[in-house]
Structure formats: C-alpha cells, structure tokens
C-alpha positions in Angstrom: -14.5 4.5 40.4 -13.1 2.8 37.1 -10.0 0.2 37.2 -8.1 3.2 35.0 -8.7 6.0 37.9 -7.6 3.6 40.5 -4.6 1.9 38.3 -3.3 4.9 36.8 -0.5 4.5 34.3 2.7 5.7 35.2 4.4 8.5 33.9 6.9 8.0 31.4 10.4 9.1 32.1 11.9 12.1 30.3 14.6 9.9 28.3 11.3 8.0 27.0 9.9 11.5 25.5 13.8 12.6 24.0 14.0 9.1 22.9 10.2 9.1 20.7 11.3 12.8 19.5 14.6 11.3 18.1 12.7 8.7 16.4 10.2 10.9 14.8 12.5 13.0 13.6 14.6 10.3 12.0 11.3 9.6 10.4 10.3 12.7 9.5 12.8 15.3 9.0 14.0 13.6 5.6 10.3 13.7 4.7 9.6 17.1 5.4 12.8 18.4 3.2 11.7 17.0 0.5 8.7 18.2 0.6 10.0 22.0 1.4 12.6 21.4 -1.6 10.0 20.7 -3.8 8.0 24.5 -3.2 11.6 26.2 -3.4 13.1 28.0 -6.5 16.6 29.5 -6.5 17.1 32.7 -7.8 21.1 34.0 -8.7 21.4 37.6 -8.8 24.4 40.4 -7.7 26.7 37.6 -7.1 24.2 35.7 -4.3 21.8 33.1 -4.7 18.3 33.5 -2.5 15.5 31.4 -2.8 11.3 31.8 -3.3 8.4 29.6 -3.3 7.2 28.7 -6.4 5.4 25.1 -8.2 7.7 25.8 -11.0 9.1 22.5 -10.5 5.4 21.1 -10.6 4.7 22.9 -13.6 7.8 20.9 -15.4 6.5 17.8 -13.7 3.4 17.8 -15.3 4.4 18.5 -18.7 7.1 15.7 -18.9 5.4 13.0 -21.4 7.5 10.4 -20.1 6.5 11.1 -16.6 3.1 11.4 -17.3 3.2 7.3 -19.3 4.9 6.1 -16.3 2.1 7.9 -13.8 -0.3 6.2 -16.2 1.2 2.6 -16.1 1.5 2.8 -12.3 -2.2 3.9 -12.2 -3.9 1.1 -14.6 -1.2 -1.4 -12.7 -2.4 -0.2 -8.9 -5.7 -0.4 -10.1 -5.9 -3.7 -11.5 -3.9 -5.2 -9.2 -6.1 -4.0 -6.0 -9.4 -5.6 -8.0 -7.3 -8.7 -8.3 -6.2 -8.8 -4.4 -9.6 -8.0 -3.4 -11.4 -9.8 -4.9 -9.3 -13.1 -4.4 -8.6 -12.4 -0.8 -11.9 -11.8 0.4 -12.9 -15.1 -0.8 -9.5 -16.2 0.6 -10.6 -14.6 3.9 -13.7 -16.3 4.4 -12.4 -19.7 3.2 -9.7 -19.7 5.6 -11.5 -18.3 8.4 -14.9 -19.9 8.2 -13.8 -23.2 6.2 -12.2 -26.2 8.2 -10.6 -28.6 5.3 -6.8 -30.0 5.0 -4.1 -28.1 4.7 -5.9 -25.2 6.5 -3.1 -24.5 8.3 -0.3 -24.7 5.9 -2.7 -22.2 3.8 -2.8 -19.8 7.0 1.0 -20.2 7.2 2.0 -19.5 3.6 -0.8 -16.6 3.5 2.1 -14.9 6.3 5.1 -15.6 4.4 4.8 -11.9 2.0 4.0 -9.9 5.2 7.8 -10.9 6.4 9.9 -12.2 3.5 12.2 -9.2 1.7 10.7 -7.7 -1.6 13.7 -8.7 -3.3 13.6 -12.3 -2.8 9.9 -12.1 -3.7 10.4 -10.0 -7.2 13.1 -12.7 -7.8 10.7 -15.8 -7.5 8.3 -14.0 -9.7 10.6 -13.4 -11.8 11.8 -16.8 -12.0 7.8 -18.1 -12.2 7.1 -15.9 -15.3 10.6 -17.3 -16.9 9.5 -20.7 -16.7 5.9 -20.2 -17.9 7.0 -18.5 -20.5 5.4 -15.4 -20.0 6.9 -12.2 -21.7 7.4 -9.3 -19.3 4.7 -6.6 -19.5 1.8 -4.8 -18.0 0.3 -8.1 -17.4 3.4 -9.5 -15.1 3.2 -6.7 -13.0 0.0 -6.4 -12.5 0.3 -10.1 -11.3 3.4 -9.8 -9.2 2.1 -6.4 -7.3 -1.3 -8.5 -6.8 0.3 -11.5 -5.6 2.2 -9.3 -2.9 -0.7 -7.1 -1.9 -2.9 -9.9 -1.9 -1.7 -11.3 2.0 -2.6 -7.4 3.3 -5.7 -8.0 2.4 -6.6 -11.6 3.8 -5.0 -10.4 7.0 -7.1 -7.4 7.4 -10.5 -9.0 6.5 -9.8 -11.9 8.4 -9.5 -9.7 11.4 -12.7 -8.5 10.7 -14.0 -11.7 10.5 -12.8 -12.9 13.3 -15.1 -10.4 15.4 -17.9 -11.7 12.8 -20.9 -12.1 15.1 -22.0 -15.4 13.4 -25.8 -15.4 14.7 -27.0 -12.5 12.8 -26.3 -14.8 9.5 -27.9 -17.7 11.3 -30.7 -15.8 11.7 -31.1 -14.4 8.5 -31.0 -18.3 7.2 -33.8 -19.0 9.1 -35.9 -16.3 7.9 -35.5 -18.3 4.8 -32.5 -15.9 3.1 -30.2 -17.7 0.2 -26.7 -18.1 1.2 -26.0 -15.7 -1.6 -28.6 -13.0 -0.1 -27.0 -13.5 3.6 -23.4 -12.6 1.9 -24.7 -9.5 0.1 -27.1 -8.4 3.0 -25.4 -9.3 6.7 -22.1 -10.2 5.3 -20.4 -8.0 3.1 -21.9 -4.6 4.8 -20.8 -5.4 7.5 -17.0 -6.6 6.8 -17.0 -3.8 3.9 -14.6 -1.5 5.9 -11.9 -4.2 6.4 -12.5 -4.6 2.5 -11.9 -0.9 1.7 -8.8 -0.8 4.1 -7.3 -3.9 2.4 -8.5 -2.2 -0.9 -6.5 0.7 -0.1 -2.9 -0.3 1.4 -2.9 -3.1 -1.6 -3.1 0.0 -4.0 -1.2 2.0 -2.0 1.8 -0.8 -1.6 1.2 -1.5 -5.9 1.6 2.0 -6.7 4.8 2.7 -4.8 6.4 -0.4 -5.1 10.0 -0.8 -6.6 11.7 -4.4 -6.1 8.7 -5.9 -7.4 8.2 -3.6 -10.4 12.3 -4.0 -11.3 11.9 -7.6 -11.5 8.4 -7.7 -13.4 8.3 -5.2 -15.7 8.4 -5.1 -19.5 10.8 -2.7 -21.4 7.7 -0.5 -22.1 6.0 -0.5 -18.7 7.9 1.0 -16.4 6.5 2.2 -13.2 6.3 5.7 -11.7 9.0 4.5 -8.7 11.3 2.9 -11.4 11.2 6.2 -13.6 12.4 8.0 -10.2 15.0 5.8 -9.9 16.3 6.2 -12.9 15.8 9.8 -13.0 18.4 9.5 -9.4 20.8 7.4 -11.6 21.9 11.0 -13.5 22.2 13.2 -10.6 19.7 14.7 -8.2 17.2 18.4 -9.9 14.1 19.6 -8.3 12.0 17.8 -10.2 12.7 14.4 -8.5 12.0 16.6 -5.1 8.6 17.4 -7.0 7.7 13.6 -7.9 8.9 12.5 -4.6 6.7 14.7 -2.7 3.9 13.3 -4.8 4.7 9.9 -4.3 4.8 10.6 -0.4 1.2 12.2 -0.4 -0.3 9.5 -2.1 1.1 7.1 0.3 0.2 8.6 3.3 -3.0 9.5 2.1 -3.6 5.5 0.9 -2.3 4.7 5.1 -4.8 6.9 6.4 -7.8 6.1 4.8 -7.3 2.8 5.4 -6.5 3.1 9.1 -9.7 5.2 9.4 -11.5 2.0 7.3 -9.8 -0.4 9.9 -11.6 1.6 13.0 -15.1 1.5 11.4 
C-alpha cells in the first residue's frame, strides 16, 4: 500500500469549492463576454432590437489598414524581441547556473528584479536609458525594451531546467573525446530545448501584448497592436474592439499553453 492510500488527503470544505468558483468566475466571466460580444450582431427592426451571430465585426477587422500596420509592428517586434531574449538568456542561463565568478549573486538577484517590479516603473527607466543615449524612439526601442523585460522569463525557466541537468551524461560525452561545442549541440541543447521553447514562447507572448512598455518605447510610427486598442477605447467602446480583444486573448492563451505543455516535457 502507497503513502498516498494510507495518507489520504482530506476533503476540502464546501466554502473552499464556492470560494475557487467565485474566483474563476472573476477571472473568466469578463473574458468570456467579450468573446460572445465579438460573434454578436444587432439587428433593429418593428421597433425592437434582437441580435444574430455573425463575424461581421471580424470582417471589418481585417480590412482596417491601420489595424492591420499595427498587427504587423507587434508581429516583427514579438518576433525580434523573443530571438533577442533567447538567445541572450540561454547563454545567461548557463553562465549563471553552471559558472561560479564574482558578482554571481548580485547577477542572480538583478535577473529577479523584472519578474516583480511594476511595468510602469520599468517602461519609465527605459525610457529614461534611451533619452540619455540618445536614441530616437522606434521599432528599434521597442524591440529592445520588450526584450529586456521578457528576457528574465526566460533565464528563469531554462535555469530550472538546468538545474535538473544531469551533469554526467556531458562528462561522458567529453571523455569519448566530444568538443565542448559538440557536447552543447548534442547532450545539451536537446535536452534543455523544451525549457527554450517555453521561454521562447511566454517572451513572445508577454512582447506582443504588452502595453506599459510599448507606451513608453515607442516611436510615433510604431505603434503596437495593444496601444492601437487603447486608443481605439479612448473614443468610446464598437464591436470591433470586442473583435480585436478576443484576438488578443487567443493569442495569449494559446502562447500560455504551449509553453506550459513545453515546461512538462
């Protein structure tokens, strides 16, 4: 008989199970009407208005040029910025995991410090950083801002990886007379490459939904799909913002969950 047969866990109280409901529905009630908003059409006729499904909205969505630039911007930006974090925080991830030098610590600290501290205050130091280099706002500043926030994702995730790293199987392959390059491309990054694609993923998936960041960094020509809504907000609510919104929230949660399933490879 197992530990978990003899040391069953309790069962929860009743005010536990009214208490998750509550919570989930907080989450995902404003969610879900959205997303039914978006498939809904009204239609005014004899003095009463009924509504249909329809992807009208969708339809006008997709032919909106200005839209469509801003979809395009967040694309190249997500993109570019996920090659950036990825690549820089492997190599960050092994340095700080495998590597013993000074100021190890301190690096391990400061690696934290964008997983907790507000967007806002991190958009404003960029901000700040690009002022006093002299950089003029673009594509370029973004792409560097949304890379220097998703970059501490993705050292955290391959770290944890790492962490479970069985060491001997490179120490063998060494002895067999492998290169340190060969032992990287053949025991190490296979087997470490599903904490890559998950850090991969929430870094694009945190770049292309990102606001804060995007309103501090950005050019007067590259605005983001997420600052377009906003704006879009600014002049009163139509079902096309229901339409983009819903898009925005399927891409995210797809981006979660393919990472998660990444994570548990």
């Amino acid at each position: 008989m197992s530990i978990r047969e003899e040391n069953p866990r309790p069962r929860p109280h009743v005010t536990a199970y009214i208490v998750t409901v509550g919570a989930y529905a907080l989450l995902l009630l404003p969610l879900l009407a959205v997303l039914s908003y978006s498939f809904m059409e009204p239609v005014v006729g004899a003095g009463a208005t009924t509504w249909r499904l329809s992807l009208v909205w969708y339809d006008r969505l997709f032919h909106n040029e200005a839209i469509a630039k801003t979809l395009v911007t967040s694309l190249q930006v997500a993109s570019c910025a996920t090659l950036v974090a990825t690549f820089i925080g492997v190599a960050g991830a092994i340095a700080l995991e495998r590597g013993n030098f000074p100021g190890r610590r301190l690096l391990v600290t400061l690696t934290m410090v964008p997983l907790v501290m507000p967007e806002l205050v991190m958009g404003l130091a960029s901000l700040i950083w690009f002022s006093l280099q002299g950089l003029e706002l673009g594509i370029h500043t973004l792409i560097m801002g949304h890379a220097t926030f998703a970059l501490a994702y993705v050292i955290t995730i391959v770290r944890a990886r790492l962490a479970n790293f069985d060491g001997s199987l490179e120490e063998a392959a060494a002895d067999l007379g492998a290169t340190p390059g060969v032992v990287f491309r053949k025991i190490t990054l296979p087997i470490i490459a599903p904490a890559v694609g998950a850090g991969a993923m929430m870094a694009f998936t945190l770049s292309f939904d990102d606001f804060l960041i995007s309103f501090f960094t950005a050019g007067v020509d590259s605005d983001t799909l997420p600052m377009r809504l906003y704006s879009m907000i600014r002049f009163g609510l139509n079902r096309e913002i229901y339409a983009l919104s819903s898009m925005l929230i399927l891409v995210t949660t797809l981006g979660i969950v393919v990472s998660y399933r990444l994570r548990r490879v």
